[in-house]
N, C-alpha and C positions, 0 to 999 in steps of 0.2 A: 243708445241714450247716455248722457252724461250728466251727474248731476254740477258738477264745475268741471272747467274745461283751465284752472292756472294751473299752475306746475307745481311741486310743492316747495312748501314754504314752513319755515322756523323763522319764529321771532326770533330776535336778538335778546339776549339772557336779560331780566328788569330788575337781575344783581339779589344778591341773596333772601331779601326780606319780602320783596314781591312774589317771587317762590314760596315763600315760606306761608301763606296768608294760602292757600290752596291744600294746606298741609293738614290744615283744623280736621286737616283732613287726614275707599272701595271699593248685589249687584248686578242682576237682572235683566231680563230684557221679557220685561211678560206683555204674553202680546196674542191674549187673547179674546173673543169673545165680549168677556165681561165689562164690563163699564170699568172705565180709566184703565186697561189692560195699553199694553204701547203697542197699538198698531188696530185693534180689532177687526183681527184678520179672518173671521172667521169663513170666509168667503173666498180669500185669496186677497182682499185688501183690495186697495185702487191699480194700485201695480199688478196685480191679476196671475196668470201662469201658474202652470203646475210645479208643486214644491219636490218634497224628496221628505221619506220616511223617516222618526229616530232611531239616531243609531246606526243609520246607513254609511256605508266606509264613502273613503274618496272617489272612487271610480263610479258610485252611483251619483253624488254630489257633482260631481263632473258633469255628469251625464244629463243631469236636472237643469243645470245652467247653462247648455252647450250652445243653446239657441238665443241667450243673451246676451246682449250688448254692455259692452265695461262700464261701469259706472263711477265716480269717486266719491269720498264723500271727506265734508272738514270736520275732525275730532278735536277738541278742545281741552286736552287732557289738565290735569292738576299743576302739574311740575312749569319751575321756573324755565328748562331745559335738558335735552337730552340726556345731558353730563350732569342732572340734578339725581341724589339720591332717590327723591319721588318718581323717577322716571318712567318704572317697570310697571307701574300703575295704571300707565297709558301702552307704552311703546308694547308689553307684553300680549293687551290686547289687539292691537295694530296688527301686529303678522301673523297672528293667528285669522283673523279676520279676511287677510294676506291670502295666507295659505291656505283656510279651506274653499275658497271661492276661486283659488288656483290661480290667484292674480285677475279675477275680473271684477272685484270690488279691488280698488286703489283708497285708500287713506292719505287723507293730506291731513299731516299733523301742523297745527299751530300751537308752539305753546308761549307760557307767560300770559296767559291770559290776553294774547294779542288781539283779538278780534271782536271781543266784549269781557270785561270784567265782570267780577260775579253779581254787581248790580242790574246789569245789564243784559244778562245772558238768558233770559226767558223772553225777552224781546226777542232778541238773535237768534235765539231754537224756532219761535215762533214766524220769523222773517225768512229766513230759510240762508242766513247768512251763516252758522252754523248746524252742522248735521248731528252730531252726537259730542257730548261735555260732559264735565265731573262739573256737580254744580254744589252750593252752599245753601240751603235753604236758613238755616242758621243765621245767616244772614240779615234774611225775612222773615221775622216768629210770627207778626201780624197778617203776611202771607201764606207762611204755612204752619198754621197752631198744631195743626194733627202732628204731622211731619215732626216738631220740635217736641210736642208732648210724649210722643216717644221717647226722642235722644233723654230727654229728663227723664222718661220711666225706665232706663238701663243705665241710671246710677245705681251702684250696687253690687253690679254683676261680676262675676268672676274677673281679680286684676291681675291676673299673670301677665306675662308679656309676649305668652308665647298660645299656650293653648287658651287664657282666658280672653285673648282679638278673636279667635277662629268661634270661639262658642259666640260672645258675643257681637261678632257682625253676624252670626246663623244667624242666633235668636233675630237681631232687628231687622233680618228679610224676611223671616218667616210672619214674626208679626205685621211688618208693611203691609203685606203682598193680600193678607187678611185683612185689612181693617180699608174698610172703601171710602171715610173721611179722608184718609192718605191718599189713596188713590185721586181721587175727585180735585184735591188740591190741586196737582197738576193738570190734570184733564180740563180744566176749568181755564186756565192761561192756554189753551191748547198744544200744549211741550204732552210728551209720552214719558212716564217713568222706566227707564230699563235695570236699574236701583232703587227703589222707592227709599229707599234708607240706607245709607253705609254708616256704619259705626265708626269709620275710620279706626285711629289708635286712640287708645287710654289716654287719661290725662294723671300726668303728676304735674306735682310742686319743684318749681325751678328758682332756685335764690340765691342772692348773691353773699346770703350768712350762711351758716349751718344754721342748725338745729330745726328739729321738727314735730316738737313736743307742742301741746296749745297753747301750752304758756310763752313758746316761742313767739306764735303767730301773731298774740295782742299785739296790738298797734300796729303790724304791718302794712302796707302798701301791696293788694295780691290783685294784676290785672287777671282778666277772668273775658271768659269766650260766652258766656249766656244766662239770664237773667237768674236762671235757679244757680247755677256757679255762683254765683253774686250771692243770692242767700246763703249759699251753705259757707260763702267767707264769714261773712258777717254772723252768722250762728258759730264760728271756728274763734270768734275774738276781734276778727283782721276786719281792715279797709275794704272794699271792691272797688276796684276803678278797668271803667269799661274805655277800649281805648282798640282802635285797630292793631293788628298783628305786627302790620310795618313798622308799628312807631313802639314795638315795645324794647327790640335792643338800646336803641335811644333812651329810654326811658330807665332802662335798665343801670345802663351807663353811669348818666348822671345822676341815678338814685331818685328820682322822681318816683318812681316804681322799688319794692324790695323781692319782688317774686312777680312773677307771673305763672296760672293755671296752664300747661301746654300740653301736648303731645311731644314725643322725643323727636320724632322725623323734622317736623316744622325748624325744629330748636336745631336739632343739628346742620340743618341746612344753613340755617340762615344768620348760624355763628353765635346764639344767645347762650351756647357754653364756658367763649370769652369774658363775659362779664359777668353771670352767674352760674358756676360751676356745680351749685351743690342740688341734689336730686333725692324731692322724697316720695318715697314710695308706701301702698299700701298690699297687704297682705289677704285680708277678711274682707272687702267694699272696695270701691270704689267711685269714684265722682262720678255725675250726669255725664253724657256724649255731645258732642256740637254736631247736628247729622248734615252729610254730602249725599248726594244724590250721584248717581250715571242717568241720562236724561238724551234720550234724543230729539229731531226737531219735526216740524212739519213736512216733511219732504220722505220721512221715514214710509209713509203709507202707500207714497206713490211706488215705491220698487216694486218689483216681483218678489212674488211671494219666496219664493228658492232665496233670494238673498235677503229676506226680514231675517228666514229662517236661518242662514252663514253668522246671521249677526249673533241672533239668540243662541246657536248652538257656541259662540266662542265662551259664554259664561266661566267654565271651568279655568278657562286662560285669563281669564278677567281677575278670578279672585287668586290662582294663581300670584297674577303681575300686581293685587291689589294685598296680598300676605307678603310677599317681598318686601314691599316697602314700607310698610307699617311694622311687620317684626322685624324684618331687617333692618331698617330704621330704630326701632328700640335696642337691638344690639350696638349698633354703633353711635347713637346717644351716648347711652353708658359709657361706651371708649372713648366718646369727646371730653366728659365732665371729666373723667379718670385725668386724660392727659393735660385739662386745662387746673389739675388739682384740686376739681372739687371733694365732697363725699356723699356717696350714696344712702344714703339715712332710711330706713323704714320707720313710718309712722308708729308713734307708742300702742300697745293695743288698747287702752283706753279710750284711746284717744278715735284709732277708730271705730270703735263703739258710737262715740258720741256721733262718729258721722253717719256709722250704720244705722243709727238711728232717725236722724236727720231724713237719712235715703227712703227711709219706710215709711216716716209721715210724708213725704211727698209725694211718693209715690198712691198712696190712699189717699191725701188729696189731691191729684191728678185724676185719681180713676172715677173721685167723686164727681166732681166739678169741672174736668177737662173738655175738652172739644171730641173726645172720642167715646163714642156711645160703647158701652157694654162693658166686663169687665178686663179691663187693659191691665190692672194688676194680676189676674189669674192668666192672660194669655200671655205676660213674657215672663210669668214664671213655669209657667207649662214648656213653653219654648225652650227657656234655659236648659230645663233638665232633661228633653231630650236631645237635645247640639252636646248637650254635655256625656252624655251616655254614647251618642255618634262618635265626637274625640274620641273618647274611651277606647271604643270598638277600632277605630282605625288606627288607634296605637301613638299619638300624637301626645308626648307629655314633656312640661319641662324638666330640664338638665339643670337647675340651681335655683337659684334667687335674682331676682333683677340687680342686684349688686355685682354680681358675676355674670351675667346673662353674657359680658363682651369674650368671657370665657368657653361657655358653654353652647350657644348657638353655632348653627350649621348651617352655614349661607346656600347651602345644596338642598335644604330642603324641600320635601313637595309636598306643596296646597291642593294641588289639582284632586287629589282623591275626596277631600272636604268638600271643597269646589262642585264635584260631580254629586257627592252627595245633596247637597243642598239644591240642585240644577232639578235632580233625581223627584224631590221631595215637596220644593215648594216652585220651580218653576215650568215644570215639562206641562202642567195643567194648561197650562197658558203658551204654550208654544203655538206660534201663528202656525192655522192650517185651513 
């Protein structure tokens, strides 16, 4: 069986800012049983066959799939291009995927969003013209209320650059994967979540002045990625202007714009250290998240059960290739602003106070009046504190201050023990069987 029979295929690079709009931008693959689970396999799925146990080495894995025929499937990763900083996001998954299937799952990567852009791409999961994406619901807040009322309820959450991504994308799988409004959102378009939630990276303040005091911000110009972004400008003094990713270095440029809310990876890709160098950071809070999803398509149910299972067990390799580029991405940020002469500023702590505070009424009113039933505020602060105690235990802490982070990080680092942990904890329940 083959699910495409082309050869593969890489777009052509759609140059740095089209990259960069994928970047707002890590992850799951639950696929069980339960309503909006990806795959409800709890049967074997429509692709039917017998699986193979967790935890079982290669040679049983082997042995599980021996009597299968190759299959391929199209992945529609993040990144502008292989040679994009966000690359490891996708590509890391890919060979893992590769290699436990022993080369009989094939991956055809498309990237650039060649195939459907992210307006598009729930069409295309659902058409079968895409097999597995990194998608944006963010995008869609009218489409997915749950999904976003999240990313706004882990404004807050731990802002390191290092261990405060690892806790914070836990937390927003473990609450995903929990709350069946989120779930249903997708199951509803007929797409599978295999990330219900990526946190992606943090967001700072990126401008083309210094200073990062509030009294800075009055009167600014701050484009901004999601509707509660936008309040918390306008609660900070500032402008909001809401404006696609592509069009902010331009905007940048000509000073239409005096900052924009970003993530570092998006930014250093797509050269918006050129024209605003300077970077503020927070210590205590942090801003809301713009959430990304992993999402596979319709065509996922038909495989055999042995390969749902190759896809679900790469998790670890997922978040893996999805910490590389997000923290590794925030270290080399930092080294672009550095070398384009900007300075890395921390926020005064006043000041964020005022935003910590900001984050707590929002959060209570989210939990009151949101799209998600129950208490949403008690489930990602339960969440935080144990992903945070997880860190802990695995020994994962930063080396400095995001000011030096381009000094202290360790591009060798490994996620996969986090990774496993979280695989361990909130998704093996859900493992197709």
């Amino acid at each position: 069986m083959s699910l495409h029979t082309s050869s593969p295929r890489t777009a052509p690079a759609a140059g740095r800012l089209a990259g960069a709009t994928a970047g707002i931008a890590v992850l799951s693959l639950a696929l069980s049983a339960c309503a909006g689970s990806a795959g409800n396999a709890g049967s074997g799925g429509a692709g039917g066959g017998e699986g193979y146990e967790v935890g079982a080495d290669q040679a049983e894995i082997d042995a599980a799939l021996a009597d299968l025929d190759p299959i391929e499937i199209i992945y529609q990763p993040s990144a502008a291009s292989q040679a994009s900083v966000q690359s490891p996001s996708g590509t890391v998954l890919a060979e893992a995927i590769e290699k436990r299937s022993g080369g009989k799952i094939k991956v055809d990567m498309v990237w650039g969003q060649a195939i459907a852009p992210y307006g598009e791409l729930d069409s295309a999961l659902a058409d079968g013209r895409v097999d597995l994406a990194y998608s944006l619901p963010v995008y869609k807040p009218a489409e997915y209320p749950a999904v976003n009322a999240l990313g706004d309820a882990l404004g807050g959450t731990n802002p390191s650059p290092f261990v405060g991504e690892l806790i914070t994308n836990a937390t927003a799988l473990d609450v995903a994967w929990n709350t069946p409004e989120i779930l249903a959102e997708y199951e509803d378009k007929g797409i599978r979540p295999i990330a219900p939630l990526t946190a992606s990276g943090g967001y700072y303040s990126v401008c083309n002045d210094t200073g990062m005091s509030q009294e800075d911000f009055k009167g600014r110009q701050v484009r901004i990625a999601s509707k509660t972004q936008g309040e918390l400008i306008s609660h900070m003094g500032a402008s909001p202007v809401s404006m696609e990713y592509t069009e902010t270095f331009e905007a940048l440029q000509r000073g239409t714009v005096d900052c924009t809310l970003g993530q570092l990876v998006p930014s250093a890709e797509s050269g918006i250290f050129e024209v605003a160098p300077n970077v503020g950071y927070m210590t205590e809070t942090s801003f809301s998240r713009a959430p990304g999803a992993l999402v596979v398509g319709s065509k996922f149910e038909s495989m055999p059960l042995a390969y749902q299972q190759v896809i679900f067990d790469s998790y670890a390799d997922y978040f893996q290739g999805q910490m590389m580029t997000t923290i590794g991405g925030n270290a080399d940020g930092i080294r672009q602003a550095k070398e384009a002469g900007g300075e890395i500023e921390q926020f005064p702590e006043e000041f964020q106070s005022e935003i910590a505070s900001f984050n707590e009424e929002n959060l209570a009113a989210i939990n009151e009046a949101g799209p998600i039933e129950g208490d949403l505020e008690a489930a990602v602060l339960d969440a935080q504190e144990k992903w945070t105690a997880k860190a802990e235990e695995l020994g994962y802490e930063d080396g400095g201050t995001t000011a030096d982070m381009d000094e202290w990080y360790d591009q060798e680092s490994d996620f996969r023990p986090m990774g496993q942990a979280i695989f361990d904890e909130v998704f093996l329940p859900h493992r197709p069987s």
